[in-house]
ZALUM-367016 format. One record per residue: residue in three letters; z negated, y negated, x negated of N, C-alpha, C in turn. Coordinates in Angstrom, 2 decimals. Each point is the difference from the previous one (the first is absolute). Layout:
<recs>
<rec residuo="ALA" n_up="Z" n_north="Y" n_east="X" ca_up="Z" ca_north="Y" ca_east="X" c_up="Z" c_north="Y" c_east="X"/>
...
</recs>
This chain:
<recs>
<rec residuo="UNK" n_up="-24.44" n_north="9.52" n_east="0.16" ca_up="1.36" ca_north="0.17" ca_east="-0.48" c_up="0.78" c_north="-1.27" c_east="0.33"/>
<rec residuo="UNK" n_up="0.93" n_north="-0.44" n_east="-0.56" ca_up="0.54" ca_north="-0.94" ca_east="-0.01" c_up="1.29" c_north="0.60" c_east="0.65"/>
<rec residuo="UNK" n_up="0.48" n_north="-0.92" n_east="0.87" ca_up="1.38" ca_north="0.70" ca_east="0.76" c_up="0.84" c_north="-1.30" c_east="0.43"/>
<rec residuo="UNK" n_up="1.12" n_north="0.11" n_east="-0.32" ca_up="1.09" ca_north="-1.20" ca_east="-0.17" c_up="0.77" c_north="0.54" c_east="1.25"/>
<rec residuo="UNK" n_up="-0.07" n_north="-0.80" n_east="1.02" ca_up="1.05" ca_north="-0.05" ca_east="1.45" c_up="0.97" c_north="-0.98" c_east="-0.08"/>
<rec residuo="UNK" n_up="1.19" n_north="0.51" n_east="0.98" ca_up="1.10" ca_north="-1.18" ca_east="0.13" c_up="0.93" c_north="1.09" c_east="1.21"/>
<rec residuo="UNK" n_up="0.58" n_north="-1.35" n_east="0.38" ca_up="0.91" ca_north="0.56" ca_east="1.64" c_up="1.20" c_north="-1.17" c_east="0.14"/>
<rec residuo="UNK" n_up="1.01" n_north="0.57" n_east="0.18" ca_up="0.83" ca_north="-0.86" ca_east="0.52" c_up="-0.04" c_north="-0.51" c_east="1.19"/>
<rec residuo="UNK" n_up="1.22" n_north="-0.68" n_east="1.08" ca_up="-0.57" ca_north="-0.06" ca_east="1.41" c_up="-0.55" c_north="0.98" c_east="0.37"/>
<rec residuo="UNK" n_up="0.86" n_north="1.15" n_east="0.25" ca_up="-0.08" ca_north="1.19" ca_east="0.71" c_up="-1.53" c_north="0.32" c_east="0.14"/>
<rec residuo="UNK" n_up="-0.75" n_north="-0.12" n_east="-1.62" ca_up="-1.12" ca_north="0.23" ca_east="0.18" c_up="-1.38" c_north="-0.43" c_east="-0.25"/>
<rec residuo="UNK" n_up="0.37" n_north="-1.43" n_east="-0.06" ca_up="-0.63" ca_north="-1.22" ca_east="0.09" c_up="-1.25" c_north="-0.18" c_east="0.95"/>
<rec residuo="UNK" n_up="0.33" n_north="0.85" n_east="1.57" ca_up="-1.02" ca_north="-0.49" ca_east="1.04" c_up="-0.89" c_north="1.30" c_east="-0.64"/>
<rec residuo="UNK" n_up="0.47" n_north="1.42" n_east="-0.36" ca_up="-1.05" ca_north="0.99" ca_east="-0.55" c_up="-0.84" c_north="-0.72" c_east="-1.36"/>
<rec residuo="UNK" n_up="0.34" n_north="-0.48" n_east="-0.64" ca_up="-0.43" ca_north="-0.27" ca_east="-1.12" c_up="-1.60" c_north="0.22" c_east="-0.02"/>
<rec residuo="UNK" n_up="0.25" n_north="-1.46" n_east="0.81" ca_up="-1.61" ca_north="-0.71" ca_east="0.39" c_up="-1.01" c_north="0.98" c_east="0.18"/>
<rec residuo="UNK" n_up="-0.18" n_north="0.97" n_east="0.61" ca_up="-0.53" ca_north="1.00" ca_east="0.43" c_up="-0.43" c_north="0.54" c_east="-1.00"/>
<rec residuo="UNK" n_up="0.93" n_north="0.66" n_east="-0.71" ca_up="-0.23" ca_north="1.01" ca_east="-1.15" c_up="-0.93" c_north="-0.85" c_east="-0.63"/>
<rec residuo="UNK" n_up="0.32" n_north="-1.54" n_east="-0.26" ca_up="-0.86" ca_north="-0.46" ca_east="-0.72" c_up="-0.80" c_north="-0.21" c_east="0.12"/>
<rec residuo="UNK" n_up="-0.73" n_north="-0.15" n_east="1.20" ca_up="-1.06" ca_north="-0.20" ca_east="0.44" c_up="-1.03" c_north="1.49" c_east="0.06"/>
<rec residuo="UNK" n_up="0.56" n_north="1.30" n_east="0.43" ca_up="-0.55" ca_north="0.93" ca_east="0.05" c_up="-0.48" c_north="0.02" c_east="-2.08"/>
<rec residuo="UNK" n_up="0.99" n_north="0.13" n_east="-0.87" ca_up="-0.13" ca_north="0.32" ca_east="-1.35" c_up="-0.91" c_north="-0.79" c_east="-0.01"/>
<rec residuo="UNK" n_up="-0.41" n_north="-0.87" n_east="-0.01" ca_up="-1.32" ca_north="-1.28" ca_east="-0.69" c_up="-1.31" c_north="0.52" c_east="0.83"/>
<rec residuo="UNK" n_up="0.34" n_north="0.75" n_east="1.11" ca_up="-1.21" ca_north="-0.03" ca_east="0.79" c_up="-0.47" c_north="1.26" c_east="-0.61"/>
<rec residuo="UNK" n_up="0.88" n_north="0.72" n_east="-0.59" ca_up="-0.50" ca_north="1.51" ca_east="-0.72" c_up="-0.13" c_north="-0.16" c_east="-1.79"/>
<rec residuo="UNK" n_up="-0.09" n_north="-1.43" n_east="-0.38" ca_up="-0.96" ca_north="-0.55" ca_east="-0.88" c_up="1.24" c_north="-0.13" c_east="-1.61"/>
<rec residuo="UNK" n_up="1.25" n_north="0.29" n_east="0.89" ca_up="1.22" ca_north="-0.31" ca_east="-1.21" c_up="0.29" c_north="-1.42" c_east="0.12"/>
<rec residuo="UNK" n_up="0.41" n_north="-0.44" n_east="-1.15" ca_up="0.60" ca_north="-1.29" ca_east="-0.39" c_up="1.39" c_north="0.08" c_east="0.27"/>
<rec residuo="UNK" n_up="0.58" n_north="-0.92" n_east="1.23" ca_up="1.34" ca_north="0.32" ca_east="-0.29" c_up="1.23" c_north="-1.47" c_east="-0.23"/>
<rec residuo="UNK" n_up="0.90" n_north="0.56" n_east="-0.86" ca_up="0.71" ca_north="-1.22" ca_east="-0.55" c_up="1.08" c_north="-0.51" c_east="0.79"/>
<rec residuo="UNK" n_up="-0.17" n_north="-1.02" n_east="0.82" ca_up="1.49" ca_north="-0.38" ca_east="1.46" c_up="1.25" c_north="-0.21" c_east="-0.83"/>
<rec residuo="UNK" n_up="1.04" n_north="0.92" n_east="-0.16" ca_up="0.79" ca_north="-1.10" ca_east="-0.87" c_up="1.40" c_north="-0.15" c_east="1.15"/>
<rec residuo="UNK" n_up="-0.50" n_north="-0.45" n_east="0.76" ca_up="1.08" ca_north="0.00" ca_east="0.94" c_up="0.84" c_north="1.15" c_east="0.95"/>
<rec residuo="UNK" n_up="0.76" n_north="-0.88" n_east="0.94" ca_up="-0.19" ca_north="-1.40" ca_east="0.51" c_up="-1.10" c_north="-0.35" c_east="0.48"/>
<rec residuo="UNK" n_up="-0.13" n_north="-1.72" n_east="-0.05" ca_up="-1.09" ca_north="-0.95" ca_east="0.68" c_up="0.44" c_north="-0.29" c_east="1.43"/>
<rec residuo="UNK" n_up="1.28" n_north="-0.03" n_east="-0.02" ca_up="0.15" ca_north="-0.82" ca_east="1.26" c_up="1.32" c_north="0.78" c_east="0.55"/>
<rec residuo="UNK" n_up="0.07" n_north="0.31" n_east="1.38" ca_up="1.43" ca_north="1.15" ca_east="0.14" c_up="1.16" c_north="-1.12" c_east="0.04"/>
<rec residuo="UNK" n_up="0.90" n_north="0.73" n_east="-0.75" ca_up="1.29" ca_north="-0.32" ca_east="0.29" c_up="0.87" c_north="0.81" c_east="-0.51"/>
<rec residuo="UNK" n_up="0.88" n_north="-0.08" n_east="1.57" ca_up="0.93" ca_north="1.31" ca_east="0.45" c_up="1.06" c_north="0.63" c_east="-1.20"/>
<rec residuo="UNK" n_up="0.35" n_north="-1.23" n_east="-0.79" ca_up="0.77" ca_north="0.13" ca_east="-1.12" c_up="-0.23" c_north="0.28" c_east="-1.79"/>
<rec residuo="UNK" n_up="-1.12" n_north="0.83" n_east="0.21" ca_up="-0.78" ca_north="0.28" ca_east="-1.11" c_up="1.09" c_north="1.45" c_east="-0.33"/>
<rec residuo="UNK" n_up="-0.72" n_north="0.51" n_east="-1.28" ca_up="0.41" ca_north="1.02" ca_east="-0.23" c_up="-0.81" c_north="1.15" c_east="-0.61"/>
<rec residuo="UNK" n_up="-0.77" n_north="1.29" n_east="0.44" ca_up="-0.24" ca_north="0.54" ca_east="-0.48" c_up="-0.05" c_north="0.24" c_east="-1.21"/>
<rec residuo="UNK" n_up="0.85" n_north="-0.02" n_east="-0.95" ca_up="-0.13" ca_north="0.54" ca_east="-1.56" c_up="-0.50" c_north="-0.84" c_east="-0.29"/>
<rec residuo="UNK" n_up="-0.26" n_north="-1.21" n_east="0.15" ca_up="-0.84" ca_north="-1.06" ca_east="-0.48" c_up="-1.41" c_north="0.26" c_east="-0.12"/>
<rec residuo="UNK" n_up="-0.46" n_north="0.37" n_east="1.23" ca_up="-1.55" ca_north="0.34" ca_east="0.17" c_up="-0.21" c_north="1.29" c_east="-0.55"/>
<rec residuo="UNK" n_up="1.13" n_north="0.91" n_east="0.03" ca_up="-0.35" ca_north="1.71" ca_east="-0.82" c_up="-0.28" c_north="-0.52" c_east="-1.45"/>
<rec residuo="UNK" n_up="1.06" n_north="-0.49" n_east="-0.85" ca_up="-0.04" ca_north="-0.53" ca_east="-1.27" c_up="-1.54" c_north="-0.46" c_east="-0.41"/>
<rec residuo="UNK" n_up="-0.17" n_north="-1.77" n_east="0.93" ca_up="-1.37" ca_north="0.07" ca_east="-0.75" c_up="-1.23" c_north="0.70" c_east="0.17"/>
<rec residuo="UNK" n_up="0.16" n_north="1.08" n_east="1.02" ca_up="-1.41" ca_north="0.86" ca_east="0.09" c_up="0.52" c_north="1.04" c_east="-1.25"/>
<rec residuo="UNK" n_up="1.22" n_north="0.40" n_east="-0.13" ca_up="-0.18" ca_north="1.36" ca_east="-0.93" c_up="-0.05" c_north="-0.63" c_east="-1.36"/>
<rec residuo="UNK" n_up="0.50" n_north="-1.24" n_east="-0.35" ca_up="-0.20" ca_north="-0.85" ca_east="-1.41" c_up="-1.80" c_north="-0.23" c_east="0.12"/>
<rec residuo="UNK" n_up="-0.84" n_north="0.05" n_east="0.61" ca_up="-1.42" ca_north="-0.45" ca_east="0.00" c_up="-0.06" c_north="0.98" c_east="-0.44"/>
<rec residuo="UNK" n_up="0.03" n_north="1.14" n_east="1.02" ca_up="-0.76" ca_north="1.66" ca_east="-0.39" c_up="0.46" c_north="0.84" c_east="-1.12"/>
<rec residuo="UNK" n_up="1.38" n_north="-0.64" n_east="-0.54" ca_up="0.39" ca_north="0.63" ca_east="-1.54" c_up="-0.74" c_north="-0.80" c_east="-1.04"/>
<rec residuo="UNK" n_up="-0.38" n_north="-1.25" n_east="0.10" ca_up="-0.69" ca_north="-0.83" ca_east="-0.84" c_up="-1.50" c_north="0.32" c_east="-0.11"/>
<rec residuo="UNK" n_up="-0.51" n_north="0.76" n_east="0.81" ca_up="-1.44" ca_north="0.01" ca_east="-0.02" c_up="-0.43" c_north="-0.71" c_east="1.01"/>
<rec residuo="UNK" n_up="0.47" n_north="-1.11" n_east="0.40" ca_up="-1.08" ca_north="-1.48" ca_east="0.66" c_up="-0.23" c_north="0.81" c_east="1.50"/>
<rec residuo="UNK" n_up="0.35" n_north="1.22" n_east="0.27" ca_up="-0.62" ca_north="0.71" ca_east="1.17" c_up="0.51" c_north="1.40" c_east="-0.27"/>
<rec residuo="UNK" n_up="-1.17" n_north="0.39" n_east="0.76" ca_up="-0.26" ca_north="1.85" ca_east="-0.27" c_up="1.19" c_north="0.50" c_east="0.82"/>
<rec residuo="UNK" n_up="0.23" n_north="-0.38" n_east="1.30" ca_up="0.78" ca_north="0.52" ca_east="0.98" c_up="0.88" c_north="-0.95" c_east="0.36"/>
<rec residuo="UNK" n_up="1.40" n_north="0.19" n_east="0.87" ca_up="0.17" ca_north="-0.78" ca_east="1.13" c_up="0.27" c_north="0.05" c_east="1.16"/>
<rec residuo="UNK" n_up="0.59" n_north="-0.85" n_east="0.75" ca_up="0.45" ca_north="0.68" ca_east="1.56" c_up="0.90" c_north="-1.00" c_east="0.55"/>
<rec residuo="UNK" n_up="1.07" n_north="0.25" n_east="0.02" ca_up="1.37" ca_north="-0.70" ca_east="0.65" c_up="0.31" c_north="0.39" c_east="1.85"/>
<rec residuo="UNK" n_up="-0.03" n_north="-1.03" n_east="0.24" ca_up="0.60" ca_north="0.43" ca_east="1.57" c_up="1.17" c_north="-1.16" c_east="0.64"/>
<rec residuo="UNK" n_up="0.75" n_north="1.06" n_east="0.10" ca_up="1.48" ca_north="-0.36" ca_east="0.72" c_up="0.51" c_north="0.45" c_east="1.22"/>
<rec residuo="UNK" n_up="0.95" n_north="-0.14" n_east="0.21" ca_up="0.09" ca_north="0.71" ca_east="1.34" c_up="0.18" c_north="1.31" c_east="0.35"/>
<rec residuo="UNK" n_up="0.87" n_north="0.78" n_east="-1.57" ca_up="-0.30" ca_north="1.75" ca_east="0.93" c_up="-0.53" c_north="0.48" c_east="-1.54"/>
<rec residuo="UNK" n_up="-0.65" n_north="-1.12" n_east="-1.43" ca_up="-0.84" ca_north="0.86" ca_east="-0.86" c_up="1.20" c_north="0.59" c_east="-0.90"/>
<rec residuo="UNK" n_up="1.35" n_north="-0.01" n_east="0.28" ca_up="0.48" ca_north="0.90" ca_east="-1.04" c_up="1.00" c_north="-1.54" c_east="-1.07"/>
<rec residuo="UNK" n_up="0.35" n_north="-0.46" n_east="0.70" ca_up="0.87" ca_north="-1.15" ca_east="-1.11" c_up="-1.95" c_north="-0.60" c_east="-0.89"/>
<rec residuo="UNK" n_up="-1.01" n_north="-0.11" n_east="0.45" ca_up="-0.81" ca_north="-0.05" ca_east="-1.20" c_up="-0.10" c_north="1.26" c_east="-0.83"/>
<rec residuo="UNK" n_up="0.02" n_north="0.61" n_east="0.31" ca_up="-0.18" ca_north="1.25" ca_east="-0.82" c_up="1.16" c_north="-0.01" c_east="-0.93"/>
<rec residuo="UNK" n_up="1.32" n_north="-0.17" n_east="0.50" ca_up="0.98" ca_north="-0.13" ca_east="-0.88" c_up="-0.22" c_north="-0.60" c_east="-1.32"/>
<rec residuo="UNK" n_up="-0.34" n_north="-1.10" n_east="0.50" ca_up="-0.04" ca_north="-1.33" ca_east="-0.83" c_up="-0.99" c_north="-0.07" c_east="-1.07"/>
<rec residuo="UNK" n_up="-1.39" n_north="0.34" n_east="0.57" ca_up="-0.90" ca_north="0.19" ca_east="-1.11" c_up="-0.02" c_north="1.23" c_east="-0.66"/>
<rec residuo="UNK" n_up="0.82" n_north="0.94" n_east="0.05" ca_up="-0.04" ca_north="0.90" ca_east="-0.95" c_up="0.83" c_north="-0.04" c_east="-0.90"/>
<rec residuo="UNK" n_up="0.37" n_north="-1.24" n_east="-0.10" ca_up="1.10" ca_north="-0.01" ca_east="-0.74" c_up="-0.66" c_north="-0.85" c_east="-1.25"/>
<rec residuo="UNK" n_up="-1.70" n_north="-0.38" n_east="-0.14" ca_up="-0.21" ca_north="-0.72" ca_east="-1.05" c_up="-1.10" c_north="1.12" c_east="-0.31"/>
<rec residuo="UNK" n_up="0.57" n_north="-0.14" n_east="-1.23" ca_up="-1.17" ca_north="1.51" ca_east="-1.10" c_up="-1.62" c_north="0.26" c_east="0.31"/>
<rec residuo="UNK" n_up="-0.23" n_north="1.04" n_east="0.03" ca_up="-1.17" ca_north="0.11" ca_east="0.29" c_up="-0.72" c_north="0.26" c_east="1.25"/>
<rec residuo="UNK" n_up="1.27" n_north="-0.32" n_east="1.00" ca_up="-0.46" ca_north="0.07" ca_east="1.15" c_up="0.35" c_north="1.03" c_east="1.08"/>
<rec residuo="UNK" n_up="-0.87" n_north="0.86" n_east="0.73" ca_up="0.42" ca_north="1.15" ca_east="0.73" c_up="-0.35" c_north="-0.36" c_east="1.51"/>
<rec residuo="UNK" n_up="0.92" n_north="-0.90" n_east="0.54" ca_up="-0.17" ca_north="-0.28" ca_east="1.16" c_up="0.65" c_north="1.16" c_east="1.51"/>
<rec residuo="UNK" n_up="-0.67" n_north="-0.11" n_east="0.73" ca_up="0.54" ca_north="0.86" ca_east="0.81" c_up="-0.71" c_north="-0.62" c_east="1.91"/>
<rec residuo="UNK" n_up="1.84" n_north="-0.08" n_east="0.76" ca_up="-0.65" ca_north="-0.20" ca_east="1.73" c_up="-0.96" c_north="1.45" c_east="0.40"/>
<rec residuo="UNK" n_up="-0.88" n_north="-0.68" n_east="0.36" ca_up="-1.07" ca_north="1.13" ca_east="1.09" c_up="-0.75" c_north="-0.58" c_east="1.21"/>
<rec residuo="UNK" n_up="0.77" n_north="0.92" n_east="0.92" ca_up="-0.32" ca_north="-0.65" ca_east="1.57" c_up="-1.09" c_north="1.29" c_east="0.70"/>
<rec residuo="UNK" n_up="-0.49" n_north="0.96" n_east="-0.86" ca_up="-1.33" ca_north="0.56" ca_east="0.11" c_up="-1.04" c_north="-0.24" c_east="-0.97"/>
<rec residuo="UNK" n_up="-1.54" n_north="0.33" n_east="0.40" ca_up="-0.51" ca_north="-0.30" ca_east="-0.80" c_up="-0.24" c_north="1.21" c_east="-1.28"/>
<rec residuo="UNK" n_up="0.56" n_north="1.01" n_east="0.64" ca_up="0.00" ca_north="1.43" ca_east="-1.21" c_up="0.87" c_north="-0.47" c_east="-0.98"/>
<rec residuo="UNK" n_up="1.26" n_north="-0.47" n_east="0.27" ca_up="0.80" ca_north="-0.20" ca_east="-1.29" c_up="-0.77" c_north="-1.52" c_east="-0.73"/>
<rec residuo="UNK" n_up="-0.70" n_north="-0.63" n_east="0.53" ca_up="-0.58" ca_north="-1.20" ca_east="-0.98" c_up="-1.14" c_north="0.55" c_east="-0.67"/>
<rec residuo="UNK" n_up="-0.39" n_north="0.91" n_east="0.41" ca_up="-1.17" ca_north="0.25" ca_east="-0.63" c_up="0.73" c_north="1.40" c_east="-0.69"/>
<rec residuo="UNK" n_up="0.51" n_north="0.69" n_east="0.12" ca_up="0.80" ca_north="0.94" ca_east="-0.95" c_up="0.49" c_north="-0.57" c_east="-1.17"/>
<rec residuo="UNK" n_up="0.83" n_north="-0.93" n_east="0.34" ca_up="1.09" ca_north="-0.74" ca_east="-1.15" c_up="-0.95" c_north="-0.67" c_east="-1.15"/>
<rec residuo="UNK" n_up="-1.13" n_north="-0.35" n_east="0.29" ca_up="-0.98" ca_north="-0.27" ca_east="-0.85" c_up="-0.93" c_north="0.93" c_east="-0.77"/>
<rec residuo="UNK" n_up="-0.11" n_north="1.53" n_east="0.54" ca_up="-0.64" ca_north="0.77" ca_east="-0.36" c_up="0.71" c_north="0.57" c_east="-1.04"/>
<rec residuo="UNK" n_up="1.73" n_north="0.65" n_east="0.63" ca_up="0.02" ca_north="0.63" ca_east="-0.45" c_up="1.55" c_north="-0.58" c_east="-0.92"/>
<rec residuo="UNK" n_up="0.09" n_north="-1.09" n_east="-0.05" ca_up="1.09" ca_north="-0.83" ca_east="-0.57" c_up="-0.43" c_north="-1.22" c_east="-0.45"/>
<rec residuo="UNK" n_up="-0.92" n_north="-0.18" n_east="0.01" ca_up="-0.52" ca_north="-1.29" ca_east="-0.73" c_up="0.90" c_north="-1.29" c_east="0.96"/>
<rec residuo="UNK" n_up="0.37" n_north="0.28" n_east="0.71" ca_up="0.82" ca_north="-1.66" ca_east="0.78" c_up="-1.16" c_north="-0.84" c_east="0.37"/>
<rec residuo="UNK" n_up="0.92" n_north="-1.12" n_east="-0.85" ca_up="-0.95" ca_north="-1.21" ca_east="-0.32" c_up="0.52" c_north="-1.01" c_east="0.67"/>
<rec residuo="UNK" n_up="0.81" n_north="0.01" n_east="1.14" ca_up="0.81" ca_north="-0.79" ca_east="1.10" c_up="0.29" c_north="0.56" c_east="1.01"/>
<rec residuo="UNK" n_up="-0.64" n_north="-0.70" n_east="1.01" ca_up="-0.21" ca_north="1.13" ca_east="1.41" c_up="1.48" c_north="-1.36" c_east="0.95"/>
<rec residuo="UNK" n_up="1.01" n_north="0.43" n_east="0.67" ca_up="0.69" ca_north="-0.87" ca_east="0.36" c_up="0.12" c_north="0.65" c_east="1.64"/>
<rec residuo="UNK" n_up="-0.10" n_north="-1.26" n_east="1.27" ca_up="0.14" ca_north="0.78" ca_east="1.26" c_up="0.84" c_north="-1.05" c_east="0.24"/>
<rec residuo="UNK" n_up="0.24" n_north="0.58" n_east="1.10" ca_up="1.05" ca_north="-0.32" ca_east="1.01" c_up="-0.69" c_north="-0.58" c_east="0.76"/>
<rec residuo="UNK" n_up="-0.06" n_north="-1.28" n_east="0.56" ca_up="-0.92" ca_north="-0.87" ca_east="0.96" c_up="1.17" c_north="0.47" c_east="1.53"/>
<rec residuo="UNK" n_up="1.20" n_north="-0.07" n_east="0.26" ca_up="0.65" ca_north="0.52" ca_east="1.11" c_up="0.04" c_north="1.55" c_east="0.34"/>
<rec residuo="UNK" n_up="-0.71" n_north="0.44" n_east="-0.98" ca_up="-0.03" ca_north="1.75" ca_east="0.50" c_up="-1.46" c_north="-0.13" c_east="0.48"/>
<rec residuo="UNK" n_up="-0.76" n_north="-0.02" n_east="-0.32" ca_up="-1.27" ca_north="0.04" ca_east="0.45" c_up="-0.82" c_north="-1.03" c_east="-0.21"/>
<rec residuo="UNK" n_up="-0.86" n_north="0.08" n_east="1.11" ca_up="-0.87" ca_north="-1.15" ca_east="0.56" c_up="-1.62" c_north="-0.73" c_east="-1.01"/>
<rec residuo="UNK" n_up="-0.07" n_north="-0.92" n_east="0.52" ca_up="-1.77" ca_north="-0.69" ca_east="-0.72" c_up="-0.65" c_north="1.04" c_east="-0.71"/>
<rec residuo="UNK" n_up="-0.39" n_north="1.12" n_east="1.19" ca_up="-1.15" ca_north="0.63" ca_east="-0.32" c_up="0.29" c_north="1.17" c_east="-0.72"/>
<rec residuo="UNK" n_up="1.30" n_north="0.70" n_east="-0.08" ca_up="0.24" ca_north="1.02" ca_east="-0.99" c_up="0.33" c_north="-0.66" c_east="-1.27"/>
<rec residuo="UNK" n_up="0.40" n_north="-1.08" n_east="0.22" ca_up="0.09" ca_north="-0.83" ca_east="-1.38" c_up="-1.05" c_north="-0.23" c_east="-0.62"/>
<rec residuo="UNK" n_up="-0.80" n_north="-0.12" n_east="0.83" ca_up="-1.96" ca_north="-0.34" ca_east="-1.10" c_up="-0.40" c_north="1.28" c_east="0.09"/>
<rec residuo="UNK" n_up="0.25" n_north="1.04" n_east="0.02" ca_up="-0.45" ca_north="1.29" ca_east="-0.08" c_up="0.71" c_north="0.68" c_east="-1.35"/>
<rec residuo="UNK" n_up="1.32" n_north="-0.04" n_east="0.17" ca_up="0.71" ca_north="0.35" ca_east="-1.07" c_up="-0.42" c_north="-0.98" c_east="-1.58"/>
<rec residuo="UNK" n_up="-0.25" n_north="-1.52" n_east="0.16" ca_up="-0.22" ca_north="-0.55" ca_east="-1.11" c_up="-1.88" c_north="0.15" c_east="-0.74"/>
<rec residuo="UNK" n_up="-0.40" n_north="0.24" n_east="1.17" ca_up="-1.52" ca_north="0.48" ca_east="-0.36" c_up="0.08" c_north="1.32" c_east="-0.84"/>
<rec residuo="UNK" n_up="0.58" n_north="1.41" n_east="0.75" ca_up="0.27" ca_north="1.41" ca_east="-0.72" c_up="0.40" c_north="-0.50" c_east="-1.47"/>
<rec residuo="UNK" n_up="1.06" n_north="-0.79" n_east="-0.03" ca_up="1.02" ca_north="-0.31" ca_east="-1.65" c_up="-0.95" c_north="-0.72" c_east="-0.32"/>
<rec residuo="UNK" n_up="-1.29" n_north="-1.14" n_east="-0.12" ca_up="-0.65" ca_north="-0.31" ca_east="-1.07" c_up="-1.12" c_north="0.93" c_east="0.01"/>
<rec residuo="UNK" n_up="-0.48" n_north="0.77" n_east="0.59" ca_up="-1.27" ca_north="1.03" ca_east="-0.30" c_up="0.57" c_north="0.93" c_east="-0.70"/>
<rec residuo="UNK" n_up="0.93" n_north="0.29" n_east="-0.18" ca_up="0.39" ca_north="1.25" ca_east="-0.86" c_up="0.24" c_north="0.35" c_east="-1.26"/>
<rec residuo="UNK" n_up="-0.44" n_north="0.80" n_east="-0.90" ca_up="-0.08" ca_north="-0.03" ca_east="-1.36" c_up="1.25" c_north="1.08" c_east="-0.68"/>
<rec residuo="UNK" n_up="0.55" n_north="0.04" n_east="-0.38" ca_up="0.61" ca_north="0.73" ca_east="-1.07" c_up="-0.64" c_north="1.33" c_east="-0.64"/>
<rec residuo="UNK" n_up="0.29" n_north="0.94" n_east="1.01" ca_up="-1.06" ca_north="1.26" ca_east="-0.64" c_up="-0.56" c_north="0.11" c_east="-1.60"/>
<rec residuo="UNK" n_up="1.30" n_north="0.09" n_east="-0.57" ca_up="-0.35" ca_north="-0.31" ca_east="-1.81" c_up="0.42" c_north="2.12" c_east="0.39"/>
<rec residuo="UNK" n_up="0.14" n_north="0.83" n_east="0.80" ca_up="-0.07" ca_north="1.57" ca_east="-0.52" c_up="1.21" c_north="-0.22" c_east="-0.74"/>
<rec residuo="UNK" n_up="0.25" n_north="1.12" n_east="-0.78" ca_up="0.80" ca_north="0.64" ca_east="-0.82" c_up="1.71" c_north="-0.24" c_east="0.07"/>
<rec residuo="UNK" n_up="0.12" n_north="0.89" n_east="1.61" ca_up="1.14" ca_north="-0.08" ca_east="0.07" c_up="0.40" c_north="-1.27" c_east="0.28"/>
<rec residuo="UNK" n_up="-0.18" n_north="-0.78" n_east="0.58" ca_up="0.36" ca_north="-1.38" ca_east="0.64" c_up="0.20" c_north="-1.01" c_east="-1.02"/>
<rec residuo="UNK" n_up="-0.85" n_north="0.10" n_east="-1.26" ca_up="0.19" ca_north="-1.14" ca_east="-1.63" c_up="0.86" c_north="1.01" c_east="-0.48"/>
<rec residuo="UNK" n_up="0.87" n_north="1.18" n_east="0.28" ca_up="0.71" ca_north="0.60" ca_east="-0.69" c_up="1.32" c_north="-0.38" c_east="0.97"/>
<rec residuo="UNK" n_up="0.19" n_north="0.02" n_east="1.02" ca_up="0.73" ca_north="-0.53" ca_east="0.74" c_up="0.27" c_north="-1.94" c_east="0.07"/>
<rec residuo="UNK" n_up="-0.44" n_north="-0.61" n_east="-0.14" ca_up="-0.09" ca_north="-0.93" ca_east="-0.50" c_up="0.45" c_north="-0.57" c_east="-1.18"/>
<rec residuo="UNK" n_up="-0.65" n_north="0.76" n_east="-1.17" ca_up="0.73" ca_north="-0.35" ca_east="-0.85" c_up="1.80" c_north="0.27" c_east="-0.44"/>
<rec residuo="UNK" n_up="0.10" n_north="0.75" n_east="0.86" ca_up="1.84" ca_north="0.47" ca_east="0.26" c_up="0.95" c_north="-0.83" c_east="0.63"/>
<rec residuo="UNK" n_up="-1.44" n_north="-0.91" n_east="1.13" ca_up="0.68" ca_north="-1.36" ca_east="0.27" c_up="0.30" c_north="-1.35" c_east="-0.54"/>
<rec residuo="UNK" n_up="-1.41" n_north="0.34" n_east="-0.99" ca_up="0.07" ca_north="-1.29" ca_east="-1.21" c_up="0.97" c_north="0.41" c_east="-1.24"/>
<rec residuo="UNK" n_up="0.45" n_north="1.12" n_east="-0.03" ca_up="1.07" ca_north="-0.15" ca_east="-0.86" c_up="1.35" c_north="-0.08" c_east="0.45"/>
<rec residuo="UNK" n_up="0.09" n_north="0.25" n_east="1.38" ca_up="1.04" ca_north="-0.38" ca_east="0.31" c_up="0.55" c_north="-1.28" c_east="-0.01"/>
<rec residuo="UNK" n_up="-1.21" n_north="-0.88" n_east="0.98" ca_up="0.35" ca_north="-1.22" ca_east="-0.20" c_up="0.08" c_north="-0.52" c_east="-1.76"/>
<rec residuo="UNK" n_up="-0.28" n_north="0.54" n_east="-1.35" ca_up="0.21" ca_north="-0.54" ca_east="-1.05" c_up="1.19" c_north="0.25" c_east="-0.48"/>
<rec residuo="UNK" n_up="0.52" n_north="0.93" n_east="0.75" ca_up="1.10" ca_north="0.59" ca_east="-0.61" c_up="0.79" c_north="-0.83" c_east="0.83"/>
<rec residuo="UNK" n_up="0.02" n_north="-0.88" n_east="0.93" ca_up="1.50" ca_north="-0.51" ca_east="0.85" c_up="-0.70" c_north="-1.82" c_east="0.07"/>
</recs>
């Protein structure tokens, strides 16, 4: 699977990690920033180009990390196509994918630590999209919402 990461400061020192765990579990993943920390960055920057990749196709998933996960979440749900959501367990990353199709897993690098962070981003790329009944019927109530606004 192809998976497009990005972090502002806040979550810049997590990044690395995630990225390193995702490649070691045989995903391709796309850095799109930041390269280098600095304190005066801005989140929507890095939400933007991960949720512009993953609405374009050029990655299946993504994963934003900031400092408490919710100003990315803001931000990238705000470009079509994309159902991003913060999860600081690994039930809701691997739920939100099952049973919501979220295709942007966003944490909070100051709420929780290294290792729940590579736990939670491992659960959100193993997880598939049931495909049952109710859930593409539920779903699609969300894709028309977003067509309708």
């Amino acid at each position: 699977m192809r998976i497009a990461i990005g972090a502002d400061h806040a979550g810049y020192v997590a990044k690395a990690p995630i990225k390193e765990l995702l490649e070691a579990r045989g995903h391709e993943v796309i850095d799109l920033g930041a390269h280098s920390y600095d304190a005066l960055d801005d989140y929507p920057d890095f939400a933007k180009a991960v949720a512009e990749y993953v609405a374009a196709s050029s990655a299946d998933r993504g994963v934003i990390v900031c400092g408490s996960g919710v100003g990315a979440s803001v931000a990238a749900n705000k470009v079509r196509g994309i159902r991003a959501s913060v999860c600081h367990d690994t039930y809701s990353a691997h739920q939100g994918v099952e049973h919501d199709d979220m295709n942007v897993l966003c944490m909070g690098a100051r709420i929780i630590g290294e290792e729940l962070v590579k736990e939670i981003a491992s659960a959100f790329a193993s997880a598939e999209f049931s495909g049952e009944e109710r859930h593409k019927r539920r779903m699609q109530k969300v894709f028309d919402m977003e067509a309708n606004f």
